[in-house]
MARZA-314083 format. One line per 5 residues: number of its first residue (from 0); their letters; for each residue z, y, x of N, C-alpha, C, CB. Coordinates in pm, whole numbers, plus 32768, in hexadecimal, padded with zeros to 4 digits. Each point is the difference from the previous one (the first is absolute). Glycine has a CB too. Example, Ala and Ser with C-alpha at 12.3 -4.5 7.8 and 13.67 -1.06 7.14 Angstrom:
# MARZA-314083
0) as) 830C:7DC7:8527:8000:8077:7FA7:8000:8078:805A:807D:7F8B:7F43 | 7F3B:80DE:809A:8006:8077:8052:8049:806D:7FB3:7F29:7FC1:8076 $
# end
This chain:
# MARZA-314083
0) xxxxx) 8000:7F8A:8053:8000:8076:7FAD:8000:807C:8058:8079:7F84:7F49 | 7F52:80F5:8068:7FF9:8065:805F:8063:804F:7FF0:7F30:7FF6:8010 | 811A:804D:8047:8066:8060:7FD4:7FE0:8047:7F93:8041:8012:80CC | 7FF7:803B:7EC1:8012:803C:7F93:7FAF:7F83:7F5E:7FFF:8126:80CA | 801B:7E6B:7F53:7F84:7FAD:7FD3:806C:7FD2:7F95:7F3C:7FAE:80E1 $
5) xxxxx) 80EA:8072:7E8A:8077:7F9E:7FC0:801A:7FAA:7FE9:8008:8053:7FD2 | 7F7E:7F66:804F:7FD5:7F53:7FF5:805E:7FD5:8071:7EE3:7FF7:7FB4 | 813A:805F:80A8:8049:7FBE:8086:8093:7FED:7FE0:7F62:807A:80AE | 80E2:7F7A:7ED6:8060:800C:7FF3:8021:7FA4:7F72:7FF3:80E0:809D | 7F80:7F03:7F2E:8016:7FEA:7F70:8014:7F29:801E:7F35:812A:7F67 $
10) xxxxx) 8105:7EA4:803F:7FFD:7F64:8001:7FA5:7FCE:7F9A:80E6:7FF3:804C | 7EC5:7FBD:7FDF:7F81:7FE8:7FE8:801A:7F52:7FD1:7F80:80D7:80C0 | 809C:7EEB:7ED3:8025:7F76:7FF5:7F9B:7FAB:8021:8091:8033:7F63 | 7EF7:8015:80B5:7F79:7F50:800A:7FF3:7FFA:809A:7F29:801E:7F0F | 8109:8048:811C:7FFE:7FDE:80AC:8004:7F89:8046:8062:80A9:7FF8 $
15) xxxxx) 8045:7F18:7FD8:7FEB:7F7B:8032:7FAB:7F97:7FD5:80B9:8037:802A | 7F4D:7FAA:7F59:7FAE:7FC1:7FCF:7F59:7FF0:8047:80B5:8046:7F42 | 7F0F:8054:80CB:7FA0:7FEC:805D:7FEA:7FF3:8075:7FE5:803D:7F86 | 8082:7FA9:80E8:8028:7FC6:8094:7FF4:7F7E:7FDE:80A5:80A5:8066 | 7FA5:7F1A:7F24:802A:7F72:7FFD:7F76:7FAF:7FDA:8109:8039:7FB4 $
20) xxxxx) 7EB0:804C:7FC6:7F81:7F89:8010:7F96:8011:806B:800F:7FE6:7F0D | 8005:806F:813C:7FA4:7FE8:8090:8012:7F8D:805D:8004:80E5:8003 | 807F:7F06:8010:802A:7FD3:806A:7FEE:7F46:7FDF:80B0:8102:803E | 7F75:7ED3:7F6D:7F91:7F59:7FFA:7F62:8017:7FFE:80B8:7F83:7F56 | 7F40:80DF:80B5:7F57:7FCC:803D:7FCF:8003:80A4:7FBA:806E:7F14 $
25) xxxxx) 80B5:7FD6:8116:802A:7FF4:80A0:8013:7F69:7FFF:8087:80F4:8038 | 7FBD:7EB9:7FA7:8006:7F5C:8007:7FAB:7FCF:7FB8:80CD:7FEE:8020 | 7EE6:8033:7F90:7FA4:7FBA:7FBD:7F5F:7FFE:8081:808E:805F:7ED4 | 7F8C:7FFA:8178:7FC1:8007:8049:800E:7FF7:80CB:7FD2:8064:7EF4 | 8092:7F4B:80D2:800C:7FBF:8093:80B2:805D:804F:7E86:7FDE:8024 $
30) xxxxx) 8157:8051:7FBA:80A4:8055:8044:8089:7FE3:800B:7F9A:8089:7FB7 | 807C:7F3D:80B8:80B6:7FC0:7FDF:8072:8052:7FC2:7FDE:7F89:80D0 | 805B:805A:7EC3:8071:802E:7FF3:806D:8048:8094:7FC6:7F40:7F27 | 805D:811A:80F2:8071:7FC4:8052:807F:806C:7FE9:7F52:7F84:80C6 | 811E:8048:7F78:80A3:8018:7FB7:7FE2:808A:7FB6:80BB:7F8D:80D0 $
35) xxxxx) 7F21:80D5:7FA8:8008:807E:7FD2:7FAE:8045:7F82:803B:7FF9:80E7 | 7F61:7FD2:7EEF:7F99:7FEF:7F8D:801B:7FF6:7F86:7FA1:7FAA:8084 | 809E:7FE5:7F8C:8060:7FC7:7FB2:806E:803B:7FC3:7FBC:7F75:8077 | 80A4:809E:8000:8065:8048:7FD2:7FEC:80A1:7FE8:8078:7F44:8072 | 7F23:80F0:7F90:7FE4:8063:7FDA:7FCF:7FE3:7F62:7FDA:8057:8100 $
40) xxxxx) 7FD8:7F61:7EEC:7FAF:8006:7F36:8095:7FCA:7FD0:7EAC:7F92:7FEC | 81C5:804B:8049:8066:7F99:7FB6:804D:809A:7FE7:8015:7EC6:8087 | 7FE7:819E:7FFF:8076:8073:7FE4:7F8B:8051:7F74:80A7:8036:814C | 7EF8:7FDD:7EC0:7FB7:8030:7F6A:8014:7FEF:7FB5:7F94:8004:801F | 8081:7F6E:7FDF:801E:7FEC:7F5A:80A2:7FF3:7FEE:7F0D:7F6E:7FCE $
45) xxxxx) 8149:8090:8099:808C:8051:7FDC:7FEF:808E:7FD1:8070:7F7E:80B0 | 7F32:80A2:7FA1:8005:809F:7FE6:7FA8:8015:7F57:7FF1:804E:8147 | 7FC7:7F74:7E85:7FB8:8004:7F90:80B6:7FD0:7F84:7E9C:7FA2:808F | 8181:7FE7:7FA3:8062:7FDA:7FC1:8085:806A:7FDE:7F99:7F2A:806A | 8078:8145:800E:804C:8078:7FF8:8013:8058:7F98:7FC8:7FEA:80B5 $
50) xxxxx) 7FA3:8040:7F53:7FBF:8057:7F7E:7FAC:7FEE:7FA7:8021:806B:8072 | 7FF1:7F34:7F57:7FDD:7FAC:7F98:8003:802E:7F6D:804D:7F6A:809F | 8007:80DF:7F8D:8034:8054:7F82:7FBC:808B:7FF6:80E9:7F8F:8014 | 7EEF:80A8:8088:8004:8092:7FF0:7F85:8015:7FAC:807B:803F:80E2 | 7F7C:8040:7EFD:7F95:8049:7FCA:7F8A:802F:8082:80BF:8059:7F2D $
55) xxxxx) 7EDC:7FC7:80E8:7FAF:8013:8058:7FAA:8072:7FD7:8016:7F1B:8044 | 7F74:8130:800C:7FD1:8038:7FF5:7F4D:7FC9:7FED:80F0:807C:8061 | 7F2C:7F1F:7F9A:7F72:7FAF:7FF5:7F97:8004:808F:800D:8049:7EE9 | 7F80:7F96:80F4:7F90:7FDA:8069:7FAF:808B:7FF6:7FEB:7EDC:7FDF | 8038:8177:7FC7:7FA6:8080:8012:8077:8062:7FFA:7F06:7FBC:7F86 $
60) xxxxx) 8163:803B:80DF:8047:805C:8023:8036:8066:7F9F:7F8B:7FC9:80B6 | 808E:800B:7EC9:802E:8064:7F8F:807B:805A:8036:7FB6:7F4E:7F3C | 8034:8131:808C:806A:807E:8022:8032:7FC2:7F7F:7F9D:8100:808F | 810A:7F4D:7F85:802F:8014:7F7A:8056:7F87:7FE6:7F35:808A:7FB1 | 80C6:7F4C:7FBB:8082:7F83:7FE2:7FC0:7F6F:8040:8065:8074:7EF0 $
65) xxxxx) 7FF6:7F67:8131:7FDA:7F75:801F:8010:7F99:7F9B:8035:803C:80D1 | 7F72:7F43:7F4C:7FD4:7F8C:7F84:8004:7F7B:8064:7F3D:80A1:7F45 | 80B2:7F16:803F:7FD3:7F72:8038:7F81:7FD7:8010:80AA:7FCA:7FA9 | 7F14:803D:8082:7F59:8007:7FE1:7FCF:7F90:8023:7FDA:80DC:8028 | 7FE5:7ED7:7F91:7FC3:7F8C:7FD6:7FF5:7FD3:806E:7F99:802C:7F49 $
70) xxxxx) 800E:8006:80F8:7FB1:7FC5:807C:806E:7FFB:807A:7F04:806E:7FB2 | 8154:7FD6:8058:807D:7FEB:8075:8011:7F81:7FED:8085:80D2:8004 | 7FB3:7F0A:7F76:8066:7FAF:7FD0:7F95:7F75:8023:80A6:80B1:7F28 | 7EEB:7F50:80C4:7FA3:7F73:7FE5:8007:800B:80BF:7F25:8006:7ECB | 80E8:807B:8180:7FE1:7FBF:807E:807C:7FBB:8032:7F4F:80A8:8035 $
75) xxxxx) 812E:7FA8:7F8D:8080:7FE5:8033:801C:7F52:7FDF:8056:811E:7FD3 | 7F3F:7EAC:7F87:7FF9:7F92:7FF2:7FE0:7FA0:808F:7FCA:805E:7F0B | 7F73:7FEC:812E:7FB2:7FB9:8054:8052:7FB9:8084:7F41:80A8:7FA5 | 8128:7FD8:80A8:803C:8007:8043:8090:7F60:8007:7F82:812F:7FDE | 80BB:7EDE:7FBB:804E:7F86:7FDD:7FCA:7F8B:7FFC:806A:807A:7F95 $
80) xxxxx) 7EEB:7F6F:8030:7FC9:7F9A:7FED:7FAE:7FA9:8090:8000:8084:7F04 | 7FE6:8012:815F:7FD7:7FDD:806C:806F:7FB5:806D:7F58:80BF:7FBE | 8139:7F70:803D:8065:7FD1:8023:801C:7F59:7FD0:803E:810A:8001 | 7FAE:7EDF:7FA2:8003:7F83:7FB9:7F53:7F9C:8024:80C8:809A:7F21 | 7EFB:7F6F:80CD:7F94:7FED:803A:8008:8001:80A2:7FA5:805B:7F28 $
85) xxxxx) 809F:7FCA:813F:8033:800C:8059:8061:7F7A:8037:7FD1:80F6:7FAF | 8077:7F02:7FF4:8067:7F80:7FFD:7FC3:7F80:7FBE:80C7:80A5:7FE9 | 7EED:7F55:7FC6:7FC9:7FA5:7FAF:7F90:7FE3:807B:803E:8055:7EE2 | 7F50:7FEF:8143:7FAC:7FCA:8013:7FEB:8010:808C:7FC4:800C:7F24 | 806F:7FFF:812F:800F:8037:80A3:8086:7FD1:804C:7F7E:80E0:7FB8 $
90) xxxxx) 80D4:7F02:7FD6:806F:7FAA:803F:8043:807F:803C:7F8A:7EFD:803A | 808A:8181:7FC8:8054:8086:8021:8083:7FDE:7FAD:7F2B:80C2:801A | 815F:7F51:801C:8069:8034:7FDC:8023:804D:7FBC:8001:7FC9:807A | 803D:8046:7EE8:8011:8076:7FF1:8061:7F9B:7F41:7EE9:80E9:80D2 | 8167:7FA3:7EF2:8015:7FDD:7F91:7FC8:8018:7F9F:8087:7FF8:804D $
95) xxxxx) 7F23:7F75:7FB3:7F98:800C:7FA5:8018:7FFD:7F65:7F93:7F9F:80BC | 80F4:7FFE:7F18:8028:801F:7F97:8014:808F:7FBB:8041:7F39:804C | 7FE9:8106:7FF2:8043:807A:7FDD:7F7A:8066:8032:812C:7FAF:8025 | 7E84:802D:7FEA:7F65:8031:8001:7FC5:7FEE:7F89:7FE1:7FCC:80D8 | 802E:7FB9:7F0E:7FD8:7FC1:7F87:802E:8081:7F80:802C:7ED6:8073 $
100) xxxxx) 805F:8141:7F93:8044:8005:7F80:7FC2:809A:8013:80FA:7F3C:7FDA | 7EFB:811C:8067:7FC5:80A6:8037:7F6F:8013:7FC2:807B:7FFD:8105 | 7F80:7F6B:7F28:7F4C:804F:7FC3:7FE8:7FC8:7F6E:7F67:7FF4:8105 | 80ED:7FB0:7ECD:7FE6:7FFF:7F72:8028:8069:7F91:800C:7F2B:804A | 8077:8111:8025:803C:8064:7FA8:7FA0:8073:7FF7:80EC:7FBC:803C $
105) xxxxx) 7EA5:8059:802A:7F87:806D:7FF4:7FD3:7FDC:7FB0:7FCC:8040:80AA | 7FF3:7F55:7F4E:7F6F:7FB8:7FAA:806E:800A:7F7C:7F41:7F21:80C0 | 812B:80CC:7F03:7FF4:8002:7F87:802C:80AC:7FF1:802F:7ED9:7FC6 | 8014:816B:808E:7FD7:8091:7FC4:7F74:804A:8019:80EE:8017:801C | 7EC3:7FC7:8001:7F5D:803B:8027:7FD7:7FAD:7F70:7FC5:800F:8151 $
110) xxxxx) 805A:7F68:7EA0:7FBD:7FE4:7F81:8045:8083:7F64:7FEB:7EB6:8080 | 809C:8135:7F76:802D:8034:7F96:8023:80B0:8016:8058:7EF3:7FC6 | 7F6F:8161:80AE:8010:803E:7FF9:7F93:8065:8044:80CD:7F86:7FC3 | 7ED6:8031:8072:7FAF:8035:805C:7F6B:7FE6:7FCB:80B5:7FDE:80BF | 7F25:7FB6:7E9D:7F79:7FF9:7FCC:8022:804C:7F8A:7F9C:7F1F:805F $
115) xxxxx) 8024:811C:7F75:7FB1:802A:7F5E:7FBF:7F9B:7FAB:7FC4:80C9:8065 | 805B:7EE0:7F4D:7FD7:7FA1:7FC6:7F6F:801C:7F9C:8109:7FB8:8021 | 7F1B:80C4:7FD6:7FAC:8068:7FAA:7F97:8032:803B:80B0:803F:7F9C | 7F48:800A:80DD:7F90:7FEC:803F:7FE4:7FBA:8061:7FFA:8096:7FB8 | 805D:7EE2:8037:7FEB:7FAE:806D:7FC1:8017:806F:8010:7F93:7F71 $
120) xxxxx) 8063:80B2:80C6:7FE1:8033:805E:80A7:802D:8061:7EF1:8044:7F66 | 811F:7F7D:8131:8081:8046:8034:7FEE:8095:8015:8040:7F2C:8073 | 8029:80FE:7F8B:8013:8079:7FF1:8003:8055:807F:8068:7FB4:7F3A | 7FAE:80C6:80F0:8014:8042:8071:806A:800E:7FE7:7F55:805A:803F | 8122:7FBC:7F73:808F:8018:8019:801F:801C:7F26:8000:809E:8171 $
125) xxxxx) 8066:7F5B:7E8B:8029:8035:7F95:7FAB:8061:7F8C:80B3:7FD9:80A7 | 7F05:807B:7FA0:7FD2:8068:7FBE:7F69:8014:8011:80E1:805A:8017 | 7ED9:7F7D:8077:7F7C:7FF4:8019:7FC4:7F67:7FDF:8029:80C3:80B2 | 7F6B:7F66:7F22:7FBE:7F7A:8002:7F6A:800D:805D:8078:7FC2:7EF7 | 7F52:7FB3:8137:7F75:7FF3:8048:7F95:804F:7F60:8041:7ED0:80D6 $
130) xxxxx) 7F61:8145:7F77:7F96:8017:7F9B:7FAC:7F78:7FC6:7FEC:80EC:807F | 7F83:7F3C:7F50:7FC0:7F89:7FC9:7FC3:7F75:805D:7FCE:80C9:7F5B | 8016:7FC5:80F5:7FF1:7F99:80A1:8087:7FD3:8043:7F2A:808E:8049 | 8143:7F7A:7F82:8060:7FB6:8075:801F:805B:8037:7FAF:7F40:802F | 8021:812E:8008:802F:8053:807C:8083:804E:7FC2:7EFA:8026:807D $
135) xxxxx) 8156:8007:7FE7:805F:804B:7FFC:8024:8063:804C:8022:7F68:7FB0 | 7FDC:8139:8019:7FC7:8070:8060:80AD:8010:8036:7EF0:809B:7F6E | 8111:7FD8:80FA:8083:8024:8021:805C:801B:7F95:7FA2:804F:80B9 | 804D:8008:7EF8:805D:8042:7F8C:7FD7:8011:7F74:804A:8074:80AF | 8006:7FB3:7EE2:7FF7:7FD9:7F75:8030:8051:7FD4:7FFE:7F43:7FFC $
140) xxxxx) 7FC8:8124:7FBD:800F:8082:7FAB:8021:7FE5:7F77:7F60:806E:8087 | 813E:7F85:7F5D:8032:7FC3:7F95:7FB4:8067:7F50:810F:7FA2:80D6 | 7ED2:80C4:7F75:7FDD:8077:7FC5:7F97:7FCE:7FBC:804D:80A6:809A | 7F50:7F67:7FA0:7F69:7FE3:7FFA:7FF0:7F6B:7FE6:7FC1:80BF:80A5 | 80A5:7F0A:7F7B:7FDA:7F68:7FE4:7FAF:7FDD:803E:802B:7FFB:7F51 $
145) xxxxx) 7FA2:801C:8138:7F93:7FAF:803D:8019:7FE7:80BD:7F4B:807A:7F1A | 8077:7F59:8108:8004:7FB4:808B:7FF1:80D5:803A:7F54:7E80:7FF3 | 80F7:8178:80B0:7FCC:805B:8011:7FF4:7FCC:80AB:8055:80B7:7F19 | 7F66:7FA9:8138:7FD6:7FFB:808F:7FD6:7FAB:8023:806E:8066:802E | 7F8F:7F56:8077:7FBF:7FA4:8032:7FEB:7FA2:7FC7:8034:8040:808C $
150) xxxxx) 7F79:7F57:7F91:7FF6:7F62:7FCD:8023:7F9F:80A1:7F13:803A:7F0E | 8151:7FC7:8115:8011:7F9C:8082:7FC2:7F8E:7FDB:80D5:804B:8053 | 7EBB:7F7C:8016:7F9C:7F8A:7FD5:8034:7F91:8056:7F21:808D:7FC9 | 80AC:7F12:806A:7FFE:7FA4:8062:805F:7FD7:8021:7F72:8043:8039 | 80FD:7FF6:8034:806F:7FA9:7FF1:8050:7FE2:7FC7:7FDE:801B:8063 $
155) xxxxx) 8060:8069:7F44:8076:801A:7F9E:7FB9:7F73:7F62:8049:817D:8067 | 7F2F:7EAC:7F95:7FD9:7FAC:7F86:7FCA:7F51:8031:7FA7:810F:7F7C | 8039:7EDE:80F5:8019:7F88:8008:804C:7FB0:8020:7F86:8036:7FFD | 8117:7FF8:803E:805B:7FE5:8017:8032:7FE2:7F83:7FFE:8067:80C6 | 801D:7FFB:7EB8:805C:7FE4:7F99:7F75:7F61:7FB9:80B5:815E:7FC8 $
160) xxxxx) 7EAD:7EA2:8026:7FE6:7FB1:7FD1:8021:7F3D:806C:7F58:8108:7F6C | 80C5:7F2C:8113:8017:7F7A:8040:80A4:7FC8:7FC4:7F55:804E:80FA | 8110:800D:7F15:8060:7FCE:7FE1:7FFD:7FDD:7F3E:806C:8085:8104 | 7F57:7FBD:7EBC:7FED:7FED:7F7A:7FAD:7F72:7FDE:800A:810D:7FEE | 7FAA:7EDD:805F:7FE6:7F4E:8011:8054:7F8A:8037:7F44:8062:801E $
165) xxxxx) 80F9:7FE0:804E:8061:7FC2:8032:8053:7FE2:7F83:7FED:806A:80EB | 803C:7FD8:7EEF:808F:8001:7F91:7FA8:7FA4:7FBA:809E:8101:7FE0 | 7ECF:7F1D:7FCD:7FE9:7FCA:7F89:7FEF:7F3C:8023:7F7A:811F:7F9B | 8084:7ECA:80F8:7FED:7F9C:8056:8077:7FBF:7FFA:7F63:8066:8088 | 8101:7FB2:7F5B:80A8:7F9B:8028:801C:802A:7F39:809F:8050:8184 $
170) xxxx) 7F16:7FF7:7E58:804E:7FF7:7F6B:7F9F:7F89:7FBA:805D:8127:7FDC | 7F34:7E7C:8068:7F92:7FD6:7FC8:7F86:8025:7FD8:8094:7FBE:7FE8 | 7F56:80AE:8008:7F99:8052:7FE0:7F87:7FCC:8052:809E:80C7:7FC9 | 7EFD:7F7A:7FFD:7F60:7FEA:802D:7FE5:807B:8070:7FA1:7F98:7EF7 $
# end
């Protein structure tokens, strides 16, 4: 971050989540685990497990009140699931039970609190929703009722659709 930058200060919940799903494709592609690696994605997801609770400023750096915003929460899911997937399928150390119980407790609040059944469709937070296309701009003019500023493309939106398969993947889904 650059000095005077507020993002440099703000807590951002999909962060880890997107370290954690990078980092098995480092072993999926030949790369040894080793201690320090390790014990670094294991202190993440203590540290995800910390603030679990908190409110965040999201992936497009929102000024102002803080939320839970969909897409944190599904990464903060990815992040737990990569940890477990970690232990399950790589033979890594870690408490996977209690991994287990973290990321279900996401997946069932992202289900009951994070879709619109109505416009079937997950939501951007409480009060914003994606548009017809899916996308979801920075901010939401409760006023006007409509999407307002940027449209963050590419990573922010294929990140929330990988972990949104993921999830729909361990609930049975297609």
């Amino acid at each position: 971050m650059r000095v005077g930058n507020g993002a440099a200060s703000q807590f951002q919940a999909d962060v880890v989540g997107e370290v954690m799903v990078a980092l098995p494709q480092l072993r999926a592609a030949g790369e040894e685990e080793d201690a320090y690696s390790w014990a670094m994605q294991k202190g993440l997801l203590d540290y995800a497990e910390a603030n679990l609770d908190r409110q965040d400023h999201g992936i497009w750096e929102m000024r102002g009140d803080l939320h839970c915003f969909t897409h944190g929460r599904a990464m903060l899911w990815a992040g737990f699931d990569c940890g477990v997937r970690a232990v399950e399928e790589d033979g890594l150390d870690g408490p996977v039970e209690h991994w287990r119980e973290l990321r279900e407790r996401l997946r069932e609040e992202i289900d009951d609190r994070g879709f619109d059944a109505e416009l079937d469709s997950f939501t951007q937070q409480l009060v914003g929703y994606a548009n017809d296309l899916g996308l979801m701009s920075e901010e939401y003019d409760p006023d006007a009722q409509r999407l307002i500023g940027n449209f963050p493309q590419a990573f922010s939106h294929l990140a929330l659709i990988r972990a949104t398969d993921a999830l729909r993947a361990t609930a049975g889904g297609d």
